[in-house]
Backbone as ProteinMPNN parsed JSONL, in Angstrom:
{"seq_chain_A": "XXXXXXXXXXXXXXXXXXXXXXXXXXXXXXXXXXXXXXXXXXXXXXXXXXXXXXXXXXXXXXXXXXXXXXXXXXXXXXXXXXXXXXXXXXXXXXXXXXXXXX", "coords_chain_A": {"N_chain_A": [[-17.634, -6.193, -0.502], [-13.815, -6.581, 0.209], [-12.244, -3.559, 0.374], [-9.392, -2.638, -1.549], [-5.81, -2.601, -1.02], [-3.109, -1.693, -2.239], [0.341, -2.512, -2.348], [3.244, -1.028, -3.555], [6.802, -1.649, -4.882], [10.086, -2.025, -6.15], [10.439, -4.896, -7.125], [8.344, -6.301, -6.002], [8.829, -8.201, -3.689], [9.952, -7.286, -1.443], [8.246, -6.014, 0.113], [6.415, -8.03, 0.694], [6.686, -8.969, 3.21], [5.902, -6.827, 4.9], [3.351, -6.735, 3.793], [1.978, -9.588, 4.706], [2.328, -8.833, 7.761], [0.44, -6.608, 8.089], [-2.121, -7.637, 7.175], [-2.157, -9.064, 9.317], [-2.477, -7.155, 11.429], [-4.928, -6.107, 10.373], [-7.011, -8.117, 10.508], [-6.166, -8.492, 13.682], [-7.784, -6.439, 14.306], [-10.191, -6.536, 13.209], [-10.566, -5.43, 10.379], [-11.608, -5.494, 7.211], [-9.273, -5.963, 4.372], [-8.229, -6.672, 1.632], [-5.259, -6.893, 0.847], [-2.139, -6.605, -0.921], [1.116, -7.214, -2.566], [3.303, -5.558, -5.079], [4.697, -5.263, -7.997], [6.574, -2.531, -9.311], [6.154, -2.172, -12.294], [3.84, -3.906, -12.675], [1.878, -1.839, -11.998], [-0.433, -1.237, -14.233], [-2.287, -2.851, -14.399], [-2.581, -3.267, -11.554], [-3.583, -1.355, -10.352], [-6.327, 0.574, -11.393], [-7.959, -0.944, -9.996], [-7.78, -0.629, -7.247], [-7.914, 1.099, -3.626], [-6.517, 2.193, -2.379], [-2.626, 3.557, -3.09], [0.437, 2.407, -2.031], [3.36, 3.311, -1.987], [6.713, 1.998, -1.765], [9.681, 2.97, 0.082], [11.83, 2.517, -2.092], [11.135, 3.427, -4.389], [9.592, 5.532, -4.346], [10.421, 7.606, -5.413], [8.65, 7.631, -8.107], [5.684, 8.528, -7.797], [5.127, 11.099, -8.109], [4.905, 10.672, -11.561], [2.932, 8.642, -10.984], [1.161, 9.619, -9.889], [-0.13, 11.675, -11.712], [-0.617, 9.965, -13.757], [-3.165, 7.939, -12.394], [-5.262, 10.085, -11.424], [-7.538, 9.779, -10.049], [-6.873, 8.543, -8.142], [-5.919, 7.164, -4.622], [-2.729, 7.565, -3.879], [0.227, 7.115, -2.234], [3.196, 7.841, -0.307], [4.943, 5.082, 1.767], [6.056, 5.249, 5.343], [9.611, 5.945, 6.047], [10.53, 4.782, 8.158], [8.729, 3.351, 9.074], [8.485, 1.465, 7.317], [11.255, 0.323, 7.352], [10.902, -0.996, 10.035], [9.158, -2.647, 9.252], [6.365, -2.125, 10.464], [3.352, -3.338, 9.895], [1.126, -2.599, 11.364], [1.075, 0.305, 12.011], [1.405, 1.026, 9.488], [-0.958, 0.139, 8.093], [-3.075, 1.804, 9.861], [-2.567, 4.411, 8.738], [-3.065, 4.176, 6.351], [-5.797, 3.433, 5.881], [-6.554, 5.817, 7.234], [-5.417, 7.824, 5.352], [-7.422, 7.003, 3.279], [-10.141, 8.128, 4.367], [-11.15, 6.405, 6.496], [-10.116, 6.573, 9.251]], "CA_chain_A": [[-16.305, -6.531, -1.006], [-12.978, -5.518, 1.036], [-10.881, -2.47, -0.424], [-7.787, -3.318, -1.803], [-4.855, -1.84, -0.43], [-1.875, -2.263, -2.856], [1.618, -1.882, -2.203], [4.322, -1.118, -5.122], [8.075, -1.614, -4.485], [10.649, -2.383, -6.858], [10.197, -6.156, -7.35], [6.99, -7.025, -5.158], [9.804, -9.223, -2.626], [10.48, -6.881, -0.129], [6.841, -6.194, 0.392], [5.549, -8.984, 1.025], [6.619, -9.583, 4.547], [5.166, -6.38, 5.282], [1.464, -7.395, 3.81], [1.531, -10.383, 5.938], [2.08, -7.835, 8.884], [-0.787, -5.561, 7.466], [-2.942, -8.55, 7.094], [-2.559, -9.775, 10.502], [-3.167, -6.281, 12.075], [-6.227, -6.234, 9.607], [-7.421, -9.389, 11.364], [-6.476, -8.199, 14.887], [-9.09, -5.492, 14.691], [-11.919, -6.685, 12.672], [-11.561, -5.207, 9.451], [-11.557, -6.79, 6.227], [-9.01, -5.161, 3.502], [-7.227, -7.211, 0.495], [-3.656, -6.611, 0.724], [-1.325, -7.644, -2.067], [2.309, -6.185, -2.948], [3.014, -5.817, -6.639], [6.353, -4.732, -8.694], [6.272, -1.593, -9.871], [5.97, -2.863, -13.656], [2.764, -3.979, -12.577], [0.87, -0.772, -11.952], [-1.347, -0.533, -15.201], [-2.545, -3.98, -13.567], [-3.441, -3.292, -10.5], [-4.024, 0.33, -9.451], [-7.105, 0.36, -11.235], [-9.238, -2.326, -8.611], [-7.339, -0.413, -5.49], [-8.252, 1.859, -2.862], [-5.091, 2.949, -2.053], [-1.759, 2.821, -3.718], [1.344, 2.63, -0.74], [4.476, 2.784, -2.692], [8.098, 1.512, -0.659], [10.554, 4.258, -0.091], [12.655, 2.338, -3.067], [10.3, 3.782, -5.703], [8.49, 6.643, -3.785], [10.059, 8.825, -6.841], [7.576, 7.515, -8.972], [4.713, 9.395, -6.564], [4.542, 12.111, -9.172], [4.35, 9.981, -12.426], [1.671, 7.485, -10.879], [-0.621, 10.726, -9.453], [-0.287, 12.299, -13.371], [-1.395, 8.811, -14.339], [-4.325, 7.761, -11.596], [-5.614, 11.607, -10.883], [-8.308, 9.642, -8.938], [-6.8, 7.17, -6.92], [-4.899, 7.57, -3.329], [-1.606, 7.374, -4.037], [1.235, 7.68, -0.949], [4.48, 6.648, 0.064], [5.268, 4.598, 2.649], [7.112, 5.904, 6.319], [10.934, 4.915, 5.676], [10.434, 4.464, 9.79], [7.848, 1.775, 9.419], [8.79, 0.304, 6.245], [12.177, -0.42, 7.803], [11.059, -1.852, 11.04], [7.798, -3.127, 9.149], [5.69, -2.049, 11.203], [2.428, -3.264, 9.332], [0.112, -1.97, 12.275], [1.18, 1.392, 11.563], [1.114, 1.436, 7.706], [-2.193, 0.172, 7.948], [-3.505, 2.814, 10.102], [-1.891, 5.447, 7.394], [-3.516, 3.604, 4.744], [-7.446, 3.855, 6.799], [-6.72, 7.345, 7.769], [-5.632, 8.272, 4.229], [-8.87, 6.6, 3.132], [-10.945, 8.994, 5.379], [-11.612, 5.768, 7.114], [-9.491, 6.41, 10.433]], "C_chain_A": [[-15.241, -5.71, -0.277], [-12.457, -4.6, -0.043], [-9.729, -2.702, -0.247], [-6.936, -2.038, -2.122], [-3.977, -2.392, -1.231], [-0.757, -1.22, -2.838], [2.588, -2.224, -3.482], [5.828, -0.844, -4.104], [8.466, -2.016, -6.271], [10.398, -3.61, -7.963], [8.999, -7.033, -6.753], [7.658, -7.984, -4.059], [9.587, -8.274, -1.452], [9.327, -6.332, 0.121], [6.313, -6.513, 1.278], [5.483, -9.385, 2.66], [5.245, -8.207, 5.319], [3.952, -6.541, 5.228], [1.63, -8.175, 4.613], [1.52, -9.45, 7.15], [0.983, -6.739, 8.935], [-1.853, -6.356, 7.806], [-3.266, -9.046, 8.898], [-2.701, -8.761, 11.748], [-4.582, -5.821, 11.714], [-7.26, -7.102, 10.874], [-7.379, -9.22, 12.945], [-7.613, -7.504, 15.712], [-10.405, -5.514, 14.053], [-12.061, -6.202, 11.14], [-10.926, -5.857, 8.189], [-10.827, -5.905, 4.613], [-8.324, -6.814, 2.639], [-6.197, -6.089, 0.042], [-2.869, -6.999, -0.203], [-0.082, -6.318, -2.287], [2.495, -6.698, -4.623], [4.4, -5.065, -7.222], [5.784, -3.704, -9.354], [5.247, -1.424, -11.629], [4.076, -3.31, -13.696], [1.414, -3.141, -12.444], [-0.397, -1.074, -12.762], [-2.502, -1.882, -14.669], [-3.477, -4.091, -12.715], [-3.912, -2.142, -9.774], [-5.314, 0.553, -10.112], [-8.082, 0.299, -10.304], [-8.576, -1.216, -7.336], [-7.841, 0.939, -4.818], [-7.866, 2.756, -2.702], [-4.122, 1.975, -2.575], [-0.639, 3.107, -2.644], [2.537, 2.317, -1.88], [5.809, 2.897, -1.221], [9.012, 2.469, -1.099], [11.559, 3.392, -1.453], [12.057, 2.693, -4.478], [9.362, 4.777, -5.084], [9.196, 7.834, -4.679], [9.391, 8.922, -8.133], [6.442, 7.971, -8.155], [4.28, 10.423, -7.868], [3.821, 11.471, -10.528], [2.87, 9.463, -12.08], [0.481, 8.676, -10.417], [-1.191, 11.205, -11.045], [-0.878, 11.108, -13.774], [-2.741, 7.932, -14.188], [-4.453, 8.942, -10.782], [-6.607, 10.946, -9.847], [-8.453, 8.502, -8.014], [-6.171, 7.782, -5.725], [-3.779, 6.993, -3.898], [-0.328, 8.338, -2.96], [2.315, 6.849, -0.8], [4.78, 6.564, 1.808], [6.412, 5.089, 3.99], [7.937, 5.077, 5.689], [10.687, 4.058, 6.914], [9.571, 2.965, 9.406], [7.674, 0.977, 8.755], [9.909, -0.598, 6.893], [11.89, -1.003, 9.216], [9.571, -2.738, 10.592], [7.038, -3.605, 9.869], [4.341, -1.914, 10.379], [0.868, -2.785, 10.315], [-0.052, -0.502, 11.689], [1.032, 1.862, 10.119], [-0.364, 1.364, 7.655], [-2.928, 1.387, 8.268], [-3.339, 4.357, 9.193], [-2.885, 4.834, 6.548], [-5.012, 4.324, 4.956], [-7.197, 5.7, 6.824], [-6.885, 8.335, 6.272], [-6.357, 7.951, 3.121], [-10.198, 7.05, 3.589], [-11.442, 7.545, 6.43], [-11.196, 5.561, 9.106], [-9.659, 7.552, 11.562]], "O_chain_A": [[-15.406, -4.509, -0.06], [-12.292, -4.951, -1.211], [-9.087, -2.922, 0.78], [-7.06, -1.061, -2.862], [-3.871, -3.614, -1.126], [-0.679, -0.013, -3.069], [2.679, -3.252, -4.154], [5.966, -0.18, -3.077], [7.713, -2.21, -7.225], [10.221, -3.486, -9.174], [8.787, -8.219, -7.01], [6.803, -8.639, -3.464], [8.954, -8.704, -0.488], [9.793, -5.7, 1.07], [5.849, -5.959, 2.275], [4.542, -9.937, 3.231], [4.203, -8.433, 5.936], [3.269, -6.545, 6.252], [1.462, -7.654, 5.716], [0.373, -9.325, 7.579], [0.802, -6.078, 9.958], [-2.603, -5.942, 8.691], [-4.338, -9.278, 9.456], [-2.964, -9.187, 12.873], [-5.322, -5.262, 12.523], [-7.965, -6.68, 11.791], [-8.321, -9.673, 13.595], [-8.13, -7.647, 16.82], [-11.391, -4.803, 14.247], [-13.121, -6.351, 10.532], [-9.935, -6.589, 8.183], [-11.589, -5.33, 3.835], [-8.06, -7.849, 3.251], [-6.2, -5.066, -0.643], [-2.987, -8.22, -0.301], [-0.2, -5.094, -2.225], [2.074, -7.697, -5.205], [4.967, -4.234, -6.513], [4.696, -3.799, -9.923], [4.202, -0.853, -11.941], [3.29, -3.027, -14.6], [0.267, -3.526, -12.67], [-1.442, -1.184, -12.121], [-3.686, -1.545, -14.643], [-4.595, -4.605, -12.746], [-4.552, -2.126, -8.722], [-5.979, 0.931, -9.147], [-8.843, 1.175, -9.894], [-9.315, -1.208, -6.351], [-8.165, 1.853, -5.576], [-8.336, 3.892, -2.755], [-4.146, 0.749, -2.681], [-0.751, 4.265, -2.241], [2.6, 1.268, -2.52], [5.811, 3.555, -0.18], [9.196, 2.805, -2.268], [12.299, 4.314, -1.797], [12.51, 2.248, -5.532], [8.199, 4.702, -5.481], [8.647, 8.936, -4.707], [9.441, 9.816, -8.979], [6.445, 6.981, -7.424], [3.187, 10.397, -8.435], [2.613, 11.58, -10.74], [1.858, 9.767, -12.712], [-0.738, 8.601, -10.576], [-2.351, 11.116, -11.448], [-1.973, 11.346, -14.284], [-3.347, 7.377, -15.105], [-3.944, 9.009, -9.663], [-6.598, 11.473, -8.734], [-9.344, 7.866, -7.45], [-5.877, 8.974, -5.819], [-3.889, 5.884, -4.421], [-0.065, 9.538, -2.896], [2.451, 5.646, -1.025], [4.831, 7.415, 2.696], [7.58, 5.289, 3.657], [7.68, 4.051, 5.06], [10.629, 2.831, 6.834], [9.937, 1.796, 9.526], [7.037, -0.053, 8.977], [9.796, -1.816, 7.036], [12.872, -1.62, 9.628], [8.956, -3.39, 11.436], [6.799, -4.787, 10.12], [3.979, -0.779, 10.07], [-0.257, -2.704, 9.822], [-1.035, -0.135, 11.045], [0.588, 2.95, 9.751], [-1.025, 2.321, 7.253], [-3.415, 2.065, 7.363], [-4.205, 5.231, 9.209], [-3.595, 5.706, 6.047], [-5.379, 5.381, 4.443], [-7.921, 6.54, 6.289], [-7.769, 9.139, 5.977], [-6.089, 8.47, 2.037], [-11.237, 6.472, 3.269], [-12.29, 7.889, 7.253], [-11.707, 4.806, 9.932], [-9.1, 7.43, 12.651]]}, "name": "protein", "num_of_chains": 1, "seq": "XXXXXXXXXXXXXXXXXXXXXXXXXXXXXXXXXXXXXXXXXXXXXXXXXXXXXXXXXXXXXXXXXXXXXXXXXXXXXXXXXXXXXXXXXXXXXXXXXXXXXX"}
């Protein structure tokens, strides 16, 4: 089963372009993650099932709350740098690395 990589923003919108860009650097190199962006609101939801949690610099001051809340999940926030040019190559690699997988 892949490991699911979930990203939190505000509203789960401004996200989403980035997963598709995640997804299709996923796919460039072979490996097989489930990507999904999710509104903050959604946490209790989906952090659970995930691997890693990538929150979007518009809610990376919830970082503290969500570690006090999932002590044993990954939980990180997103470069501003490569959120704003969503650069989903690069997040990914962040994601793997801070997965010991990179």
């Amino acid at each position: 089963m892949a490991k699911k990589i979930t990203l939190l923003c505000a509203a789960g919108m401004s996200t989403s372009l980035l997963v598709t860009k995640m997804k299709q650097a996923a796919e460039k190199n072979g490996w097989e993650y489930d990507i999904a962006a999710y509104s903050l609101a959604e946490a209790p939801t989906v952090v659970p099932d995930s691997a890693i949690v990538l929150l979007g610099p518009q809610v990376r001051f919830n970082e503290k709350k969500l570690k006090e809340q999932y002590p044993d999940k990954i939980i990180r926030c997103i470069e501003m740098r490569d959120y704003g040019t969503m650069n989903g190559d690069a997040v990914l690699k962040f994601a793997r690395k801070e997965m010991g997988e990179e």
